[in-house]
N, C-alpha and C positions, 0 to 999 in steps of 0.2 A: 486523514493520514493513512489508514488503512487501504485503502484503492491505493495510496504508493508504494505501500508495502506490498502488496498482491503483485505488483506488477513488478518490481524488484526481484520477489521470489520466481515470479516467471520467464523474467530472463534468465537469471544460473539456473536455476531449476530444466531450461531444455539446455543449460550448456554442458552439464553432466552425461550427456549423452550424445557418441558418437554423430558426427554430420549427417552421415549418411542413412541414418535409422533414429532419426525425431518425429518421424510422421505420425506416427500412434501418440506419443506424449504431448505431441502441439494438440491433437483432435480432443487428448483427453484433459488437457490444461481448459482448453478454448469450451466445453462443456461446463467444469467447476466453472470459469470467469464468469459466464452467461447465467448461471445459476445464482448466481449473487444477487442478481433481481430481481430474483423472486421473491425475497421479502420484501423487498423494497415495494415490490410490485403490491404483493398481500395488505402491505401496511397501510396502502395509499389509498384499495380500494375499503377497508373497512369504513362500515359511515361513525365509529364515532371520531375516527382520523380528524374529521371537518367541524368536531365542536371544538369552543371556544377553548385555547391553552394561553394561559397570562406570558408565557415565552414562544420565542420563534421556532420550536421545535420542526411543524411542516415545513416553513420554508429551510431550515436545514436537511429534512427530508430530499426534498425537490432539489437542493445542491447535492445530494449525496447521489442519486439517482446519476445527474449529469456530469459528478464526478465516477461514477461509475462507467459511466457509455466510455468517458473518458479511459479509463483504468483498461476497459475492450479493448480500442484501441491502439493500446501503447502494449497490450499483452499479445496482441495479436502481429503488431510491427517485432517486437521484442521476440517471438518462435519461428518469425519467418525470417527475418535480416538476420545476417551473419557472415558481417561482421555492424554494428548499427552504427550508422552515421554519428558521426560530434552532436549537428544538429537534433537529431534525435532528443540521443541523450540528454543535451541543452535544453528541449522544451520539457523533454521528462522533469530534469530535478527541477525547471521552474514550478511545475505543474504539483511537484511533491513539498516548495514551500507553502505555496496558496492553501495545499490539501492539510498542512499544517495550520495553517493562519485559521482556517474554517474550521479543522476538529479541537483546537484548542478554545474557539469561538463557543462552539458547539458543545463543549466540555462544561464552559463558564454557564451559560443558560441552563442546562441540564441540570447541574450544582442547584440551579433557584426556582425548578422544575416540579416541585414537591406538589403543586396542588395540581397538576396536572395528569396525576398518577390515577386519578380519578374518572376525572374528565377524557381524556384519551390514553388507556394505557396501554395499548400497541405499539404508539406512538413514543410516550414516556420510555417504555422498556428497550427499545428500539435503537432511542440517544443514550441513553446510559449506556449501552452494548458500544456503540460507535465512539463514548468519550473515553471507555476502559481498553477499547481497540487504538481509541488514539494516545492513547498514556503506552502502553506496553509499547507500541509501535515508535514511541519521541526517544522513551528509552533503549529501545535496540538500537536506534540511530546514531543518539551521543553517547552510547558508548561508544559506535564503530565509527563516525566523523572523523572525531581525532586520529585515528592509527590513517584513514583513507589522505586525510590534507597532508600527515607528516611525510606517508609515501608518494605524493602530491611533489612535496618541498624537495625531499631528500631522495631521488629515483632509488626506489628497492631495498629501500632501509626497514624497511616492515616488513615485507615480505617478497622476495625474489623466487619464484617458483623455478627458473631455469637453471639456477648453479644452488637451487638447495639451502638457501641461507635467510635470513634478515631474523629481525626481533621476535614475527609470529609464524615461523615457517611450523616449528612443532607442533603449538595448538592449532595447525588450520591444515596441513599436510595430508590428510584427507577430505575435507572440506573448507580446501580453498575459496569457494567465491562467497562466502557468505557475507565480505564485508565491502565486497565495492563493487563498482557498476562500471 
């Protein structure tokens, strides 16, 4: 859930800044995203990675990785496009259930992970980081879902930034995009 999160932040995050002068912020977003697997990368080459753990920690590893390249991807379309296609955006939030489905998966294992903390704890430390990544990241979401479907339902009842008005125009009137895509 975290790779959906990242890449959320990287959409508003270059829309904060004028059209015309994102080139330095896309260079330096697309740096941090690429840097992300570096742990991933570290974790995978240490040899006690490959001993025995009673949970599927590596292969959540190995999705995390390929949710990652993914997360590239969509951060990378997300600083260049503008304005992003429906499409897009469609495979994005599909792409941000699944990455929910696996870090709450991910969460559950982790929880029964305890003798593992021994046996590879790179590894161990690694999923714990990514189940509290995916806890923080479920909760930013529901809370912001509901305001996102109501202005969904009700056009600009939560927030109409062009005439100044709806339910969250004052908390967000400087930091407008933080709750929708």
């Amino acid at each position: 859930m975290w790779q959906y999160f990242w890449a959320h932040v990287v959409y508003h995050l270059t829309r904060w800044f004028p059209r015309n002068n994102r080139v330095k912020i896309r260079v330096v977003i697309l740096i941090f995203t690429f840097a992300l697997l570096v742990p991933q990368g570290f974790i995978m080459a240490q040899p006690d990675t490959s001993h025995f753990c009673g949970q599927h920690l590596l292969e959540f590893l190995i999705v995390a990785v390929v949710f990652t390249f993914c997360m590239i991807g969509f951060s990378f379309l997300f600083t260049t496009m503008d304005p992003v296609p429906w499409e897009i955006k469609l495979a994005f939030h599909i792409f941000g259930g699944i990455t929910f489905i696996v870090g709450v998966t991910n969460t559950f294992f982790t929880a029964y992970a305890g003798d593992c903390k021994v046996s590879t704890k790179e590894l161990y430390y690694f999923s714990v980081a990514a189940a509290v990544f995916t806890m923080v990241t479920t909760v930013f979401f529901l809370v912001t879902v509901p305001f996102w479907i109501i202005n969904r339902i009700w056009k600009n009842s939560v927030l109409d930034m062009r005439n100044r008005e709806g339910l969250c125009y004052e908390p967000v009137k400087c930091c407008s995009c933080v709750w929708h895509v």
